[in-house]
N, C-alpha and C positions, 0 to 999 in steps of 0.2 A: 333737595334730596332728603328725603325723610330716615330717619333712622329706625332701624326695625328692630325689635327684642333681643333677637340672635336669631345667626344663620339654622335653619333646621337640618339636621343630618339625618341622612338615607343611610348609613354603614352597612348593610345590607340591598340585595337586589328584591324587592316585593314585588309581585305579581298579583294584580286581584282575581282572588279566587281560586289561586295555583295552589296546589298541594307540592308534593316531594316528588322530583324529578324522576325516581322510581317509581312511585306510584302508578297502583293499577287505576287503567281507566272505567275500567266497567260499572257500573252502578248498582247499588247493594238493592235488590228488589225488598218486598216484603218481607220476606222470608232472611230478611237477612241476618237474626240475631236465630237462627235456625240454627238446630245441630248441623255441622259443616259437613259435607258430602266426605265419603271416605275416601281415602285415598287412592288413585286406581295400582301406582305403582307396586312392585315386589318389596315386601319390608324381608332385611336380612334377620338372618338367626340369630336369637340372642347369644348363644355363646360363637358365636363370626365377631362378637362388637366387644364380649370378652376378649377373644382370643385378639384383637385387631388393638383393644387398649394393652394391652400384656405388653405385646410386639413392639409398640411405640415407648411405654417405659424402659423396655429394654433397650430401646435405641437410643433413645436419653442418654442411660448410661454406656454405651459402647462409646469407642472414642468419635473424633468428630470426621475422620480421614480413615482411610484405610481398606484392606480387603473386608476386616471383620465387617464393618458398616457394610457396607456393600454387597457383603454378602447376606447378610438378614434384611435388609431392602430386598432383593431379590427373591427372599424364599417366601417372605412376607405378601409382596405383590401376586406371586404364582398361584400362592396357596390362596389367593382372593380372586381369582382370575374369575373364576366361574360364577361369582357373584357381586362382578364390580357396577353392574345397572343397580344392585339391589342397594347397592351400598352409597353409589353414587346422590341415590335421590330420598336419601334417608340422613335427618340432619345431622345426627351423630356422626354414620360414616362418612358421611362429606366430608364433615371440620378433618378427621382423622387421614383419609385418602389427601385431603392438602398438606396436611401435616407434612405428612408423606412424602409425593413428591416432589416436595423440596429439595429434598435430597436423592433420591434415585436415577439408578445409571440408566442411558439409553434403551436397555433391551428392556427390563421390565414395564417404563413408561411407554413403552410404541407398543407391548402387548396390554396393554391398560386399554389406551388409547384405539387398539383396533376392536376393544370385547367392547365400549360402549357405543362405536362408529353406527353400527348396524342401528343403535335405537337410539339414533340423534333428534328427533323430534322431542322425545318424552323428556329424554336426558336436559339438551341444551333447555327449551322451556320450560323446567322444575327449580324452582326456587333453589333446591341446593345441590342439583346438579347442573346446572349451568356453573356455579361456581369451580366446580370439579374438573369440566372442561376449559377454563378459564384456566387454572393451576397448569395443567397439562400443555396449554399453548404456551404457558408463559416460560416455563421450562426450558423451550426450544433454544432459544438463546445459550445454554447450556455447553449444547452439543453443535453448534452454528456451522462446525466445518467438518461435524458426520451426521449431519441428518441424509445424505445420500445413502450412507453405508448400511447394511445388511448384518443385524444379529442372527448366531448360528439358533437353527427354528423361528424365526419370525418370517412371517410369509410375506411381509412391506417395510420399507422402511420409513424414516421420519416422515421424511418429504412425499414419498406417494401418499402415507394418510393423513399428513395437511390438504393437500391436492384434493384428495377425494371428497374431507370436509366441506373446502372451498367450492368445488363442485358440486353438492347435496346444499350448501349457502345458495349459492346463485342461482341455481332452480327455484329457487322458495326465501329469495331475497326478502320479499315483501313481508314472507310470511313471520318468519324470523325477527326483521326488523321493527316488526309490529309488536312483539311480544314482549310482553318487560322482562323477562330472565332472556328470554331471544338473543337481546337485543344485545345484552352485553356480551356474549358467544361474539355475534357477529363483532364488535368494535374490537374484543381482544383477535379476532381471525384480522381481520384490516392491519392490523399494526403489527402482527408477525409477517401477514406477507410483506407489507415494506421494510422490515427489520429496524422500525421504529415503535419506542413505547415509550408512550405521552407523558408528559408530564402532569397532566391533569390525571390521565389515567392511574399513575406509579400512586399518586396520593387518597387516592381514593379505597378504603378497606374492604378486600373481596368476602363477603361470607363473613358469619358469623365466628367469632373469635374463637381461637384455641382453648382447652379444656383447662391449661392455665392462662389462660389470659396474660398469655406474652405473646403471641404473633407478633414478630418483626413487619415492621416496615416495607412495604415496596420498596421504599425509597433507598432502604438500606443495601438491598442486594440487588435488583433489579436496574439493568445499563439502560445509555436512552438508545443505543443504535448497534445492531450488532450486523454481520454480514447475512444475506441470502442468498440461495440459488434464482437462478435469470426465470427460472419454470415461477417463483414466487411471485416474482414482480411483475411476467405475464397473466398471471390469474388475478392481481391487484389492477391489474389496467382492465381484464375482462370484466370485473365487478365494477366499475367506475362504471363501464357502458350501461349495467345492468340498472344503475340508481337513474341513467336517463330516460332508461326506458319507463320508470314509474316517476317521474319527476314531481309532480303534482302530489303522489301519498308522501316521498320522503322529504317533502314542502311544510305541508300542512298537520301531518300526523305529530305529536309532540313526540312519542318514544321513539319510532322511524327514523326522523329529524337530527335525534342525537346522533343514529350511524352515518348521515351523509356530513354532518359536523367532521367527527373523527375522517372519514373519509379525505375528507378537504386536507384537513392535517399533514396524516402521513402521505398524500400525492405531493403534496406542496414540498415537502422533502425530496421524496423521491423518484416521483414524475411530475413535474412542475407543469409540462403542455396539456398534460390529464388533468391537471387543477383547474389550468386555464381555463381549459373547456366546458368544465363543469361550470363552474364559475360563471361563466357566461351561457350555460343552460337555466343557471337559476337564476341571473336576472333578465332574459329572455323571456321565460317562463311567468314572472311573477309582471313585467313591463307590458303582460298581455291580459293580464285580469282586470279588474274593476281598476278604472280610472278614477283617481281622486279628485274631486270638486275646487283643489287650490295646488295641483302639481301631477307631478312623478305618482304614477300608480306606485310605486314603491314605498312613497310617504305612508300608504295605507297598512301593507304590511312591516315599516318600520313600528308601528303601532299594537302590531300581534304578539300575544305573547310565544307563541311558537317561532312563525315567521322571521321574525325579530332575533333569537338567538342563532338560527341562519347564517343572518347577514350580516351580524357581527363576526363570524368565522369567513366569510365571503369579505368582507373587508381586510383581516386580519390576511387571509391569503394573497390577497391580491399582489400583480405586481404596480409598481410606481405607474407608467401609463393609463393600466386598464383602471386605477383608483382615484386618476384625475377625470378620466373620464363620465365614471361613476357620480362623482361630484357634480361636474357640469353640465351633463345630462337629468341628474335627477334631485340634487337636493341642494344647487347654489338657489339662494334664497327663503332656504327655511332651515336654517339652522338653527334658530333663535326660538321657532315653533317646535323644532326636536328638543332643545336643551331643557322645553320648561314641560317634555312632555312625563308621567308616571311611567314609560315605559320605551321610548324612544330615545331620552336621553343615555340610557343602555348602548344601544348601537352606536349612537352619536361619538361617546367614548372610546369604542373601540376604533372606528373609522378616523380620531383624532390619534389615538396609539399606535395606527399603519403610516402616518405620514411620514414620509422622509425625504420629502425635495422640497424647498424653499419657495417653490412656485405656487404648490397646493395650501402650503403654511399663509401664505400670505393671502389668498383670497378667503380660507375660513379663519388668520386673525380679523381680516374688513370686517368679516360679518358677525363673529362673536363675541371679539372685545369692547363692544357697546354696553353688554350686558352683563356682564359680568358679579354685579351687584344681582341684578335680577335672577341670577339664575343661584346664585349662591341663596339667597331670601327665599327660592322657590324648595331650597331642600336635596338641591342636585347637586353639589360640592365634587360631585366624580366630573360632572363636567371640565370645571375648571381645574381642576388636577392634572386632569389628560391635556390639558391646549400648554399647561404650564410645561407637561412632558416634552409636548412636541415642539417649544420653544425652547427647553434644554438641549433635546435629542436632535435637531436641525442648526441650531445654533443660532436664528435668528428671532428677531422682534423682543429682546431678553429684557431690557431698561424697557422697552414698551410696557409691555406685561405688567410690570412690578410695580413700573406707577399708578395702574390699573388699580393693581390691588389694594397701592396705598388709598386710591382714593374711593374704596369699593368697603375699604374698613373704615376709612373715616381718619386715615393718619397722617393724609398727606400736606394739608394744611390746617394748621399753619403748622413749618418745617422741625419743630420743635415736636412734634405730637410723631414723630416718623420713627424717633428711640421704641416705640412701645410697641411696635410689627410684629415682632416674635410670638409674646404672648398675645396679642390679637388671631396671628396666622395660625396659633397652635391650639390656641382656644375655638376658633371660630366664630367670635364675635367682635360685632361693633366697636369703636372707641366711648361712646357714650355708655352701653350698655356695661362696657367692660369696667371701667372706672364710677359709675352709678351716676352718672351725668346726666342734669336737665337739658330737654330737648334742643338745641340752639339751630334754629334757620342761618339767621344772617351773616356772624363773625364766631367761628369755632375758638374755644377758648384756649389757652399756649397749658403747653402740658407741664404739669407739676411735679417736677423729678423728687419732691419727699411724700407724695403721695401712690406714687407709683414704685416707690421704694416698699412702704409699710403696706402694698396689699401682697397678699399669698399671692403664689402663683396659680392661676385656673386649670380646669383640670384640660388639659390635652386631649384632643381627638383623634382618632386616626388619621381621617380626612385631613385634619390641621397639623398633620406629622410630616404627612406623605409629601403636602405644600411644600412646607419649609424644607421637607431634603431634597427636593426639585430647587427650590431657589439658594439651596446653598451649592449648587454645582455649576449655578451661570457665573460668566465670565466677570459678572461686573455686580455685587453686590453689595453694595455698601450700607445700605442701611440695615439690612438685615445683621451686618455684623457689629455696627454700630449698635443694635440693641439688644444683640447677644452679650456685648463687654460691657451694656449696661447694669445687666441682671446682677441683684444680692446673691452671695453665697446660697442663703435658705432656697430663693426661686433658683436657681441653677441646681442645688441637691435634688430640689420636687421634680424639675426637669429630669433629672437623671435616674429617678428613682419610678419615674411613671412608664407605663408599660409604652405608649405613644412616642411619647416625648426623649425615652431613652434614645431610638432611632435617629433624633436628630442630633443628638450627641453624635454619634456611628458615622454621621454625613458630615460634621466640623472635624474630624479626626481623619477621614479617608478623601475628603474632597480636595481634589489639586488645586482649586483657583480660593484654597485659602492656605495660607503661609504660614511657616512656624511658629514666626513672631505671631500673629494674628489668632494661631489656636492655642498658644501659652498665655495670650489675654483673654480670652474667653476661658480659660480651665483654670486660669489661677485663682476666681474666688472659691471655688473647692477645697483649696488648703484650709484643713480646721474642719474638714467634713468628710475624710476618708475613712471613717471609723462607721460613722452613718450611711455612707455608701456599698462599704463591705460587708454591711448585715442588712444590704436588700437584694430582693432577689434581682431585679432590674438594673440597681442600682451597681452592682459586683459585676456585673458583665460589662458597665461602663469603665468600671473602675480597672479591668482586666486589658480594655482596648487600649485605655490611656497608659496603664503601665507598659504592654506591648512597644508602643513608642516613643515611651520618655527616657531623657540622658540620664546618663550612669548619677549625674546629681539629682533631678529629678526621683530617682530612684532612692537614692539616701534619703529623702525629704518624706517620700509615700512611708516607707518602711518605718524610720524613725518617730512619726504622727501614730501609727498603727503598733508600734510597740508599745508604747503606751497604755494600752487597754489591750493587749492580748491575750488575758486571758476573757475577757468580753469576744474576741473574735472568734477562741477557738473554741466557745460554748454555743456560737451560732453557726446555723449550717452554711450558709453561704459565707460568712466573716471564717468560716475554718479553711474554706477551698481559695479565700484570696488569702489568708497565712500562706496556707502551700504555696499558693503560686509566686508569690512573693519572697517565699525560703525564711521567712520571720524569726523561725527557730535559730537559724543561722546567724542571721542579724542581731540578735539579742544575744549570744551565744559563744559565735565565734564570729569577731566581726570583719577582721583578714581574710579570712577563708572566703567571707560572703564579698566581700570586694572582688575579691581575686574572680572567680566568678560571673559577676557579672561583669568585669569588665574582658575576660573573653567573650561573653554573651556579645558586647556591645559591637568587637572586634569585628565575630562572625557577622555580625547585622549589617557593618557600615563593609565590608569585603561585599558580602550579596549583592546591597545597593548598589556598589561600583560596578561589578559584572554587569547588573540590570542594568546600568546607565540612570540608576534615579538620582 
């Protein structure tokens, strides 16, 4: 077995020749450094974007609750009423109208929402009014258990002009879902009628940013599931039928594709036999096209770059049966051709990330743990990520696996060479390559614990993070922990100060199948390095988990090292917030007080643990 340089790493997904998932598809003609065609839309009046920034500072300062708010939200929207299309598809008023309703009550938003309904085509397909409509669905959640209800002068309420939306969508499914501003209309309409919003969706930033450049978060205000009317979930089932009837464009089309993606999603929540069905339209559908020359027509489109992100949601949906079936129909025997494929290996992952029955696990460990080496050398490290996942998350083939890996790095012989897994698994490299070692075929040479003392630590991958916190939650790890208690002070600080490598810290601290004893030997060469820890940025978030659950003596030890040099802590920014946290001032200061204290802290800690049962 020959040794290879270093594993190569993918850390990202490439596609040759893809642009940005948004991206238009259309092609720049000649003409295309041309003055740009005007715009057809309505631009608003300049003093409307006067008067609309006035409004919004003023909302700033009014309080964050109340009538007063509420009440210039309201006069605010009205007095925009008659030119909310202009406003809408105009970049300034967009940012401002999202501003906006963030915060506004029911009645103003449903008359927002009925003035731009009538010119949903212009609206939803305009770069920044689709955002606007986007704002506006997302809101709903809001008012979840009065979207039925009727404000006094509004001629609809919430729900009939969702309904109506839904209804103008599924007439011009196609059309919509073709469009790149369309498209996102349609995916936020899909995930309000289920009364789910994605997780991929929450993280992604709608529109260009606020005028200060604070726009919060989805993540921050935005729930994943909130309740709907049975009228929502019947329009979410009619639109499922509507993507079968075009199966073949929301297949093939790359922006399309994304909405039967989402679609997959929130059925799978919510109507689960609607998933099914889908599900097996699309591999019905795709098990009918060009047959491949060494299998499963599907091998062909696992190969697309479209196709392909599909059927990664099509696997991720599945239930247990229909994903064994999947397999034994179409890809037992080419796994090993997916793993080393530029773009196959994609789906392969994710179809490793659905499994969860020990039946399916065991026929794709036969076939992939042969190669393991090979695929890691080919630059596909996600591969083996995911199989380690599904060998954590099933619970079986765990010692399998691990020996794999030792002998995949080169550390499994001789037994002596097994201490040095860590930094091999975190680095991503060979044991030759790692320790600068001549080639050796025949007898691997016994590993030298003062040389593997005096090298740095390497620098930590992702890839080689994400390993090692899969393998420090199987049941039976021993060597991995054996060469966790091997590491110097200095390598365990680098470990903890590396943006990678801090997370596997995070996975010895919260993992159950490793023991007190066992993670107070792994963190005790740290003492003598809490001062260096607290003025990194990485490094203070570790140092934050371990104080979280160290003994009240534990606690005298961190404090006492870091008093020391406290005024070095509290001149650095992170070394100032673990003083806080640690109460430092206290500790130097008053040092009764600071006992007293923490050992109520510790009180309340160990009372918790008993209620939990931990």
């Amino acid at each position: 077995m020959g040794v290879r340089p270093q594993f190569p790493q993918k850390p990202g997904r490439r596609r040759p020749g893809g642009g940005g998932r948004g991206q238009a598809r259309s092609a720049q003609g000649p003409d295309s450094h041309s003055s740009p065609a005007p715009d057809p839309h309505p631009r608003p009046a300049p003093e409307t974007l006067t008067y609309f920034r006035r409004a919004l500072e003023a909302l700033k300062e009014a309080p964050e609750t109340g009538e007063e708010r509420e009440l210039l939200i309201q006069n605010v929207l009205k007095e925009l009423e008659t030119q909310a299309v202009a406003l809408a598809t105009d970049r300034m008023g967009s940012e401002m109208l999202q501003e906006l309703l963030t915060s506004s009550p029911p009645g103003p938003l449903s008359r927002l929402f009925a003035a731009l309904l009538p010119h949903l085509r212009s609206v939803a397909c305009h770069r920044s009014g689709a955002h606007v409509l986007q704002s506006v669905l997302l809101q709903l959640h809001r008012f979840s258990g009065a979207l039925a209800k009727k404000e006094d002068g509004d001629p609809e309420t919430l729900e009939e002009l969702v309904l109506k939306l839904a209804s103008e969508v599924r007439d011009a499914l196609v059309l919509y879902s073709g469009d790149t501003h369309g498209s996102f209309v349609v995916r936020t309409l899909l995930q309000v009628l289920g009364g789910t919003i994605l997780e991929s969706e929450i993280a992604r930033p709608r529109g260009p940013q606020t005028l200060d450049k604070q726009r919060p978060t989805a993540r921050e205000w935005k729930p994943t599931s909130f309740e709907v009317p049975s009228a929502f979930l019947n329009c979410l089932q009619e639109l499922s039928s509507c993507f079968l009837k075009d199966i073949s464009v929301f297949i093939t089309d790359k922006v399309s594709s994304f909405c039967l993606q989402v679609a997959l999603q929130v059925l799978h929540r919510k109507l689960p036999k609607a998933c099914t069905c889908l599900c097996d339209s699309v591999i019905k559908y795709l098990s009918t096209r060009n047959s491949a020359a060494d299998g499963s027509p599907l091998l062909l489109f696992l190969r697309d770059q479209t196709s392909s992100r599909l059927l990664e949601q099509v696997f991720l949906v599945s239930e247990p049966p229909q994903l064994q079936s999947l397999f034994e129909e179409h890809f037992q025997g080419q796994l090993q051709t997916l793993a080393s494929h530029p773009i196959a290996n994609f789906p392969l992952q994710r179809l490793l990330d659905a499994i969860t029955t020990p039946e399916l696990l065991s026929q794709v460990f036969e076939e992939l743990s042969p190669a393991l080496e090979a695929v890691l050398a080919q630059g596909h490290p996600g591969v083996v990520i995911a199989l380690v996942g599904a060998c954590r998350r099933v619970g079986t083939h765990q010692a399998q696996i691990l020996q794999l890996l030792l002998e995949a790095f080169h550390c499994a012989e001789p037994p002596s060479r097994q201490v040095a897994c860590v930094p091999l698994f975190g680095t991503l490299t060979a044991y030759e390559v790692y320790y600068g070692l001549e080639l050796e075929e025949d007898v691997p040479s016994e590993h030298k614990m003062e040389i593997a003392t005096a090298r740095p630590l390497g620098d930590v991958t992702v890839p080689g993070s994400l390993l090692l916190q899969h393998l420090l939650h199987f049941s039976n790890l021993s060597p991995v922990l054996r060469s966790l208690t091997s590491m110097e002070g200095p390598q365990l600080l680098a470990l903890a100060q590396s943006p990678a490598g801090s997370h596997v810290l995070d996975a010895v601290l919260t993992s159950s199948t490793v023991t007190k004893k066992q993670r107070r030997r792994i963190l005790q060469p740290l003492k003598g390095h809490y001062v260096a820890l607290a003025c990194s940025r990485h490094g203070s978030r570790v140092l934050d988990a371990i104080w979280n659950g160290a003994t009240l003596g534990t606690r005298k030890e961190i404090a006492a090292e870091l008093g020391e040099q406290d005024q070095e802590l509290m001149r650095d920014p992170f070394g100032h917030h673990v003083a806080r946290n640690v109460g430092l001032s206290t500790f130097l200061k008053r040092r009764g007080d600071w006992e007293q204290q923490q050992g109520a802290v510790a009180k309340r800690r160990k009372a918790l643990s008993t209620i939990l049962g931990d």
